[in-house]
N, C-alpha and C positions, 0 to 999 in steps of 0.2 A: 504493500500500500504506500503511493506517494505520499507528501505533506499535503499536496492540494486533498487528495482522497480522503488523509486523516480528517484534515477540519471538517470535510463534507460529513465526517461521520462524526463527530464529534457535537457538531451544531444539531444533526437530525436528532441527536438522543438525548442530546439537552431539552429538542423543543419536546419530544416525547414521555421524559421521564415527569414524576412524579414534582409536585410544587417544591420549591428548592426551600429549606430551611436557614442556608446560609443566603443573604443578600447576594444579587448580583453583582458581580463587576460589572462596569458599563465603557465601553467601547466607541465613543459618539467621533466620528472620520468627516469631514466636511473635505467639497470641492468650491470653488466659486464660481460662478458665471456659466452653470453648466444646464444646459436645456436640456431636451429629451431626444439629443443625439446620441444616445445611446443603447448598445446592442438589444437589450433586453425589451426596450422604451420600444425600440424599431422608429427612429423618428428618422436614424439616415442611415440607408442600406451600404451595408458594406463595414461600417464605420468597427474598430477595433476597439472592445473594451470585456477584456475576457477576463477579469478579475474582479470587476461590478457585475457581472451577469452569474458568475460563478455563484455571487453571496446571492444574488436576486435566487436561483436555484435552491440555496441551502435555507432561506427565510421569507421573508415575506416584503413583495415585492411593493410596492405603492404605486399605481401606473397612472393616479390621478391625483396625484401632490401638487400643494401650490405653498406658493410661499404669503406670508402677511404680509408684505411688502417686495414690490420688484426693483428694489435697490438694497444696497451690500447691509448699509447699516439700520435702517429701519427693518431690514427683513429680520437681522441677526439680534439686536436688542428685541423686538417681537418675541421671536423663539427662544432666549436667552429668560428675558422676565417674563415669560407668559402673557403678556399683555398687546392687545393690539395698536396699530398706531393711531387709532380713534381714541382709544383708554387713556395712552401715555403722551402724546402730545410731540414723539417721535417719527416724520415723516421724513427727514433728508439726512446725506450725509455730515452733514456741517451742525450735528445737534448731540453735545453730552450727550448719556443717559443716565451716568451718576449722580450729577447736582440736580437733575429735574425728577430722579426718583431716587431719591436717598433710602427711604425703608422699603426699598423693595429688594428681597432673594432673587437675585441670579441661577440658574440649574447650578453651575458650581457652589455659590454661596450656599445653597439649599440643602446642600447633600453634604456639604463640610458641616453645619451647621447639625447635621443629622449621623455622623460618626464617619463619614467617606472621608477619604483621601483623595485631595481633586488636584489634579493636573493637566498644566495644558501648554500648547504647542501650535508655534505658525500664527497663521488668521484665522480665529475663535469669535472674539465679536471682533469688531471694529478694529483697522487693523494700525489706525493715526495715535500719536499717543494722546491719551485720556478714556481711552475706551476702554480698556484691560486692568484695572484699577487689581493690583499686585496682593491686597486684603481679601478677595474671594478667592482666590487660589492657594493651594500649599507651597505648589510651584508653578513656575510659570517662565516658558521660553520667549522670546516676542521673535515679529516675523523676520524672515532672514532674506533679504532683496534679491534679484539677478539685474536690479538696475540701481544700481547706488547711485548715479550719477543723474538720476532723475529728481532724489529724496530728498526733498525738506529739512534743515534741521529744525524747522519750531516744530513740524509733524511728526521726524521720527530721531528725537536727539540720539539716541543708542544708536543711528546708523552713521558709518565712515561714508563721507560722500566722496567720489573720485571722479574725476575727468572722464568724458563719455568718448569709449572705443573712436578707434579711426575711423575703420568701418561703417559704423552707427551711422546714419538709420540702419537695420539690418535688412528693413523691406526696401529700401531704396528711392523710397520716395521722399526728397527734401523738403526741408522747411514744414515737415507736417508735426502735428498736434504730440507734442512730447511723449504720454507713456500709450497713444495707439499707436505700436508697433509690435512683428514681429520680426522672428528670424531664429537662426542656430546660433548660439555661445561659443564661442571654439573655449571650451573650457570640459574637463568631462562631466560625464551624467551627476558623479556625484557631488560634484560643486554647486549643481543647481540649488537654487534656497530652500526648495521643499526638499529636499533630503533633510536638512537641520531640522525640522518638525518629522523627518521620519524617523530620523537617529535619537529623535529625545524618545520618541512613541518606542523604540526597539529596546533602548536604554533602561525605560520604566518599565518595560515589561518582562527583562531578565530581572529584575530584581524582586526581593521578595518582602510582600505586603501580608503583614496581619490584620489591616484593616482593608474591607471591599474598596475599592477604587472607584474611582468618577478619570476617565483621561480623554482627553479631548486632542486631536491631531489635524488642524485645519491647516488644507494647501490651498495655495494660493492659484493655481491652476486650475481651470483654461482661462482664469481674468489675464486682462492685458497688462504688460506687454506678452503677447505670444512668443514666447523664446522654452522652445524645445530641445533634446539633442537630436542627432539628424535621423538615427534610425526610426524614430515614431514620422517622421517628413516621411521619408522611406517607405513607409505604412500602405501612403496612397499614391496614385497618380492621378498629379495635378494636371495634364490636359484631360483627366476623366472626370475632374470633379462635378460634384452634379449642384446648382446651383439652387436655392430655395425658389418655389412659385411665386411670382409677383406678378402682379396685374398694374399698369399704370393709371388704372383709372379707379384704385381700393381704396382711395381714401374719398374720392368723393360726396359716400354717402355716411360720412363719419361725422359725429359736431366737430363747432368749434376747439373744443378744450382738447380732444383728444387728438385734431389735426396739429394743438400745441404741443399736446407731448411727442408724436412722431418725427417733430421738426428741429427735434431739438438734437445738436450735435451731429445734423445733415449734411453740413460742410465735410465732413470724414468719408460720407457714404460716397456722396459724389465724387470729395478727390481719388479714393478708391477707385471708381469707375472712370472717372477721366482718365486716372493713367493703366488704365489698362488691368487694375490690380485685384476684382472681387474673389476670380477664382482660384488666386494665391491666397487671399486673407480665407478664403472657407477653407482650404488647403492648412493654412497655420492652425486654425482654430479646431479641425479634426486633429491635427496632431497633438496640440495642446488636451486634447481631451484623452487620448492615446496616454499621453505621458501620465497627465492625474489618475489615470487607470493604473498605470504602472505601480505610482505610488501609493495606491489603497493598496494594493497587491503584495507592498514590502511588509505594509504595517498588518496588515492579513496574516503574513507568513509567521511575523512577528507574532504574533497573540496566538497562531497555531503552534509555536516550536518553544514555549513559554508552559509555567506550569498553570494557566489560568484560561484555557480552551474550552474547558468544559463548562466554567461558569461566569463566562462573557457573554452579556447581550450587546451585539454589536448595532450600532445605528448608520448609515451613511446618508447624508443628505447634500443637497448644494441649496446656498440661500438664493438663486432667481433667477434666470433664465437669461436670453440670451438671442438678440437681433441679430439678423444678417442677412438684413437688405429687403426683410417682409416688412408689410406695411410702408417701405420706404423708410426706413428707418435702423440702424445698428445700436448697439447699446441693451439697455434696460428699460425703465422707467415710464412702461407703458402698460395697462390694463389689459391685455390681448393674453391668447394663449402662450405667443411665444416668449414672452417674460416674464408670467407666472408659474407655469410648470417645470417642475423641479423634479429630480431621481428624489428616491426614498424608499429605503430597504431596514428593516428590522430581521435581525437574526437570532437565534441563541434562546436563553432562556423564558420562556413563558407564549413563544411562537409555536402553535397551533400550524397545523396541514401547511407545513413549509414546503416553498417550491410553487405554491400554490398563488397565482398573481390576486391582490386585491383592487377591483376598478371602480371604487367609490372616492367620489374627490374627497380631499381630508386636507389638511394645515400643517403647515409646520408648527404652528402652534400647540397644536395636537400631542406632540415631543415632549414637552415638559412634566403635564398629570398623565403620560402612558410609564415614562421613566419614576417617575413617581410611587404609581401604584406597582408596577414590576418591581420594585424595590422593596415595598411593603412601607416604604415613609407613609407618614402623617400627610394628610392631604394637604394643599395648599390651597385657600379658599379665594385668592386672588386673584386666580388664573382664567383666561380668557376664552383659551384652549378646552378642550373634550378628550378624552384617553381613550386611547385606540387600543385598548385591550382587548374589547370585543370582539373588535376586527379581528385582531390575532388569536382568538380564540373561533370566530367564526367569519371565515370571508365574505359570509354572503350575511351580516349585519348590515342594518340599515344605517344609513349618515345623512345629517340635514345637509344642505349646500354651504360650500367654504368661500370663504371672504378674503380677497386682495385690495387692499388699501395704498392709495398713491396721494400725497397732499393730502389737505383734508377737504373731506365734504368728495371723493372721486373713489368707487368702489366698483371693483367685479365680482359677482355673485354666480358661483359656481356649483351645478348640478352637473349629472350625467346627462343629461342633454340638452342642457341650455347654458349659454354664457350672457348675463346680462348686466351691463356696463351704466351706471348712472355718473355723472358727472355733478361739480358742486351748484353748477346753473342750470342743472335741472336736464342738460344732455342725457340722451341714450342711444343705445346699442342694446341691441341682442341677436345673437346668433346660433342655428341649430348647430350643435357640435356634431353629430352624426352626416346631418347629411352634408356639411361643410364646413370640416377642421381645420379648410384656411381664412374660416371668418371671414368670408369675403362681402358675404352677402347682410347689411343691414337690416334686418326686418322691424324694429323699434317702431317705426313711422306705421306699422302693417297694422289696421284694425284687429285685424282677423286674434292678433297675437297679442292683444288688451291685458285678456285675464294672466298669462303666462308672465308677463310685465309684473305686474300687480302681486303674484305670488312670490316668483323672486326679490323684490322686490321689500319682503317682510324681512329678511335675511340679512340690509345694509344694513349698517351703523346707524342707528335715532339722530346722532351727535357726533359733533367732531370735538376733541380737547384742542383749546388754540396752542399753534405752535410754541414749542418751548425754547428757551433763546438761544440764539446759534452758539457756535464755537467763539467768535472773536465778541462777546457779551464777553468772555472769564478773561481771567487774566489765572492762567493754569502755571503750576510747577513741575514738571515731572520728576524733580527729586522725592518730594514731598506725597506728589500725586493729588496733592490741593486745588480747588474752584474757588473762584472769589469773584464775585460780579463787578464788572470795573464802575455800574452806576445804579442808583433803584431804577431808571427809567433804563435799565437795560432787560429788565425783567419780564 
């Protein structure tokens, strides 16, 4: 029996054995920016990722996950505190979430707080410094760049900044928008920065814990910049790439609001296509997704070859999805299928009929009270989220519709067959996801589809929390890891 073999048998008899009396370990693996290109997903034929599909076989696969937010940090504090960004006042990346929710547990804080051992590694929340506040952790790596010479030092003092390669760009197109780029490192595989969150994940897992663990191993791949080694480039051929469906005339029957979030950071998509470059950047962006496959794969092997295979529930998710050139549009930061759906796999302990795909839309919210109650902690009565226990004890459990939140007062209300889109002025969208999962077709304006409006409809957010005040409101220390409001009218 190989190692891949062993875990496959190890996970099956976890999900099948009797309720565990010692706590789980927990295993929680994050990608970033990663849609549902994925083999298991089937979102693009061909595509390489046999180390996510592997775990999709051994646990329970989520094939209608969305994220709370289709951006990095609202998505990741959502799923983090439990709370949506309607609740917490959390919509962009330019917003604490420490000083704006001081008494609120964190999954790490919650679970230290509750006798775990929490650890973590890479991009976990937010990956600028003030997001990673060093008190909810026991340990704690921060992220490890492949582009110093992009970094900030007020955003990331712990990083050595350096003179940008000769080479740089590495896609070749000058003067474009600083960290959208791709290309290969001439440096090897394991200098890449997600190794350093695979090596701390490998690290913590030889070693031996008397207390259940909480470890956290978040990469920063497929987000930009795309920089791979060359064998995942290798993967595919790039005069085969197949390019996503667009229509030029989709947005048409779109509102206003939503025509503003697809327009935003269009300048990229174009130069893209001006210079000839779309079906290189899908070409990086498959590879990029190639490689974070890789690296769930080490830390897989990692917790298989570790004395803690048996009573690891392992999580993988990515916080939001991911533009490329649908809608007219790259990036994030839009209400549509393609950047709110997200992988999400649960494995290991308290997973029921593994192997077995679950197709009810569900939350990453959802994460917080299912680790929760898998664990046997005290509930958390704050939580915004629903625990998908059920699910994993029975796939075919019912689920209301899950909610994507972007600004406030802008939500997508997701069932199995309907996606509908209200905006803060009163915009809509709604699309049959069955008979048209490129949402092309607006029916909102259609009589006919009144009452269908009206039921999803119950589902939004009542209320929006007004936004809570950006990053340059504080005057932050990262020695200290202290907020201080630089005025009361900055509040």
């Amino acid at each position: 029996m190989n190692r891949r073999q062993f875990l496959g048998t190890t996970l099956l008899a976890a999900a099948a054995a009797p309720a565990q009396t010692t706590p789980p370990n927990i295993l929680f693996i994050s990608v970033d920016d990663m849609n549902d290109w994925v083999g298991c997903l089937r979102g693009y034929p061909g595509v390489s990722t046999p180390n996510i599909d592997r775990l999709a076989k051994r646990g329970a696969l989520f094939a209608d996950a969305h994220c709370a937010a289709p951006v990095c940090n609202p998505s990741r504090t959502a799923l983090f505190t439990g709370l949506r960004p309607s609740t917490s006042g959390i919509y962009n990346n330019d917003q604490y979430w420490r000083p704006a929710l001081p008494d609120t547990d964190t999954i790490p804080a919650y679970f230290k707080k509750h006798g775990y051992h929490v650890a973590g590694a890479g991009k976990v929340l937010h990956h600028v410094a003030g997001f990673n506040p060093p008190d909810q952790w026991d340990e704690f790596q921060l992220q490890v760049f492949d582009d110093p010479w992009y970094r900030r030092a007020d955003w990331y003092p712990w990083n050595t900044r350096i003179p940008a390669p000769k080479n740089h760009p590495y896609n070749g197109i000058k003067n474009f928008v600083g960290e959208f780029e791709w290309g290969v490192l001439e440096q090897p595989e394991d200098q890449y920065g997600d190794q350093k969150a695979v090596a701390f994940a490998r690290d913590f897992l030889q070693r031996k814990h008397t207390k259940p663990f909480f470890l956290a191993a978040g990469m920063w791949h497929p987000h930009i910049p795309m920089y791979s080694p060359q064998k995942y480039w290798d993967l595919y051929n790039g005069d085969k790439t197949r390019l996503p469906e667009v229509r030029a005339d989709d947005l048409d029957d779109v509102p206003a609001v939503g025509k503003e979030f697809a327009a935003v950071r269009r300048e990229e998509l174009e130069r893209i296509i001006h210079e000839d470059k779309l079906k290189e950047f899908v070409h990086a962006y498959l590879a990029a997704i190639s490689f974070a496959d890789a690296l769930v794969g080490e830390v897989l092997d990692a917790l298989e070859g570790s004395a803690y295979a048996n009573n690891t529930l392992i999580v993988f998710w990515s916080d939001n999805g991911w533009h490329l050139g649908e809608k007219q549009h790259v990036h994030k930061s839009t209400l549509w299928q393609r950047s709110t759906h997200v992988p999400l796999i649960i494995a290991g302990p308290g997973v029921q009929a593994a192997g077995t795909t679950r197709t009810q839309p569900v939350s990453l919210l959802d994460l917080y009270p299912t680790m929760v109650e898998i664990a046997g902690l005290p509930k958390n009565p704050r939580l915004d989220g629903t625990s998908l226990v059920p699910l994993l004890r029975n796939p075919q459990a019912k689920r209301p519709p899950t909610v994507s939140t972007y600004l406030p007062g802008n939500h997508a209300v997701v069932s199995e067959k309907w996606r509908y889109i209200v905006y803060h002025d009163g915009g809509e969208e709604l699309y049959d996801r069955k008979a048209d999962p490129n949402e092309f077709t607006n029916l909102a304006g259609n009589p006919k589809f009144a009452k269908v409006k009206a039921e999803m409809a119950k589902y939004a957010p009542k209320s929006s929390a007004p936004m809570r005040p950006e990053v340059t409101a504080y005057d932050f220390d990262f020695k200290t890891y202290s907020y201080k409001l630089k005025s009361p009218a900055a509040k």
